[in-house]
C-alpha positions as CSV (number, residue, x, y, z in Angstrom):
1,X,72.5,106.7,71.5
2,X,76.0,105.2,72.4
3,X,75.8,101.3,71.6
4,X,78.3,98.7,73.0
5,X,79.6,95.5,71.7
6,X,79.8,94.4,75.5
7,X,77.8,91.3,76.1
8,X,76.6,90.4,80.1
9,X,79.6,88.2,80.1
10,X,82.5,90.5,79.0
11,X,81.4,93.5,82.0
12,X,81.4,92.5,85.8
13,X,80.0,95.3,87.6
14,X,80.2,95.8,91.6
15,X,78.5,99.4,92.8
16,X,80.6,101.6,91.0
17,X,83.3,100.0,89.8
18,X,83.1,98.2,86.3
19,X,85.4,95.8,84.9
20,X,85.4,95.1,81.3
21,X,87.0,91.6,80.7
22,X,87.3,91.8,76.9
23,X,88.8,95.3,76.8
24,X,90.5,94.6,79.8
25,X,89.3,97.8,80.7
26,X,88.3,99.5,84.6
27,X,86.3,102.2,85.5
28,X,85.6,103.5,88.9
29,X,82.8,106.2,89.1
30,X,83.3,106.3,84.9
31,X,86.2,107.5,85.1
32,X,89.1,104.8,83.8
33,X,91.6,103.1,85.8
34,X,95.0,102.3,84.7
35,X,95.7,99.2,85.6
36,X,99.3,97.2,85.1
37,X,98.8,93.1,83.8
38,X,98.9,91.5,86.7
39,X,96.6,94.1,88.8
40,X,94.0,93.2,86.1
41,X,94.5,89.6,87.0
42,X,94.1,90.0,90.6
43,X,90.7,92.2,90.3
44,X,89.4,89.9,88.1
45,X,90.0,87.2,89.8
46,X,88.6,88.5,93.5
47,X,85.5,90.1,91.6
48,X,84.9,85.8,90.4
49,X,84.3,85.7,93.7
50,X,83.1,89.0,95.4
51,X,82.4,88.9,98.7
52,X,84.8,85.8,99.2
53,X,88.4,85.2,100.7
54,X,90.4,83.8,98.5
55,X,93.5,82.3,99.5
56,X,96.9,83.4,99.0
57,X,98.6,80.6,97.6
58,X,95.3,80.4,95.0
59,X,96.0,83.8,93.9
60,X,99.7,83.3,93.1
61,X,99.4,80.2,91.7
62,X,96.8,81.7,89.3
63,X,99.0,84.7,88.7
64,X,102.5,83.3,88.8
65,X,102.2,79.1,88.7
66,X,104.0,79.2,91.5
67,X,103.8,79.5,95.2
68,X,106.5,81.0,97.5
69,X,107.8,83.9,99.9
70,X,108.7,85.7,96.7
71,X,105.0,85.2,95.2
72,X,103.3,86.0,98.4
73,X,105.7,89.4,98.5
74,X,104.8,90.2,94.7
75,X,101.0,89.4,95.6
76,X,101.6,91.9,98.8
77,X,103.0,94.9,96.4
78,X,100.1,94.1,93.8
79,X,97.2,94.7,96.4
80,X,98.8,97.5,97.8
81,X,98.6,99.0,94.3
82,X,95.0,97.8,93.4
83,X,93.7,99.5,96.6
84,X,95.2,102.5,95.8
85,X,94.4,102.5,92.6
86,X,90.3,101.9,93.6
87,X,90.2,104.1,96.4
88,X,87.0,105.6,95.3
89,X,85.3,102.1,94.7
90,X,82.9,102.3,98.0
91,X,81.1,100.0,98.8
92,X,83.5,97.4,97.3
93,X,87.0,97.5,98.6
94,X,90.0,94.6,98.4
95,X,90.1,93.0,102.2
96,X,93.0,91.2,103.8
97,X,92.2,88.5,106.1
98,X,95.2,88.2,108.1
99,X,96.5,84.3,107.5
100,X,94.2,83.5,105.1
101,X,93.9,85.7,101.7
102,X,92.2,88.9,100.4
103,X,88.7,89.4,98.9
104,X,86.7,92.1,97.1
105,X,84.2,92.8,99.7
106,X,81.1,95.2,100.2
107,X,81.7,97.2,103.2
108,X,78.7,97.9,104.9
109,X,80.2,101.2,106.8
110,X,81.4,104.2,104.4
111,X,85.0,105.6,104.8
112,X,85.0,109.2,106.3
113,X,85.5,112.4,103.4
114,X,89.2,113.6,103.4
């Protein structure tokens, strides 16, 4: 029997992705994710509020404490990395919503097999 010291609150899991907020920890279809600092930050905060936009200025602020081209260029580079990163994470993926922000949202169509 494998035991875990993981309480309800320290594990947000989303289809087959699970993040572990205590070990700071991701895995996508159990296998583990390596995941810089700040692309940590950014999944955890969109999977607070899955299936939500979130807006860019309330992720860099949250990330950075500050808001700005450069911030909103850093944010950029750090999605682009995450989605790579979870591109077996179906049904979950990061969204953009042009203007507005990203979110971790349930797609409702699966991507076509490479």
């Amino acid at each position: 029997m494998v035991r875990s010291d993981a309480t309800p609150d320290d594990e947000l899991v989303f289809g087959n992705v699970r993040v572990n907020l205590r070990t700071f920890g991701v895995l996508v279809r159990d296998k583990a994710v390596d995941l810089t600092f700040y692309e940590f930050e950014l999944l955890r905060l969109l999977c607070r509020e899955v299936d939500r936009i979130v807006n860019y200025d309330a992720l860099c602020q949250a990330l950075w404490s500050s808001i700005g081209q450069k911030e909103r260029r850093r944010l950029s580079v750090a999605i682009c990395r995450l989605r790579a990163k979870l591109t077996a994470s179906w049904p979950y993926r990061v969204e953009t919503v042009r203007g507005r922000g990203y979110g971790f949202i349930a797609s409702q169509v699966r991507p076509a097999q490479a």
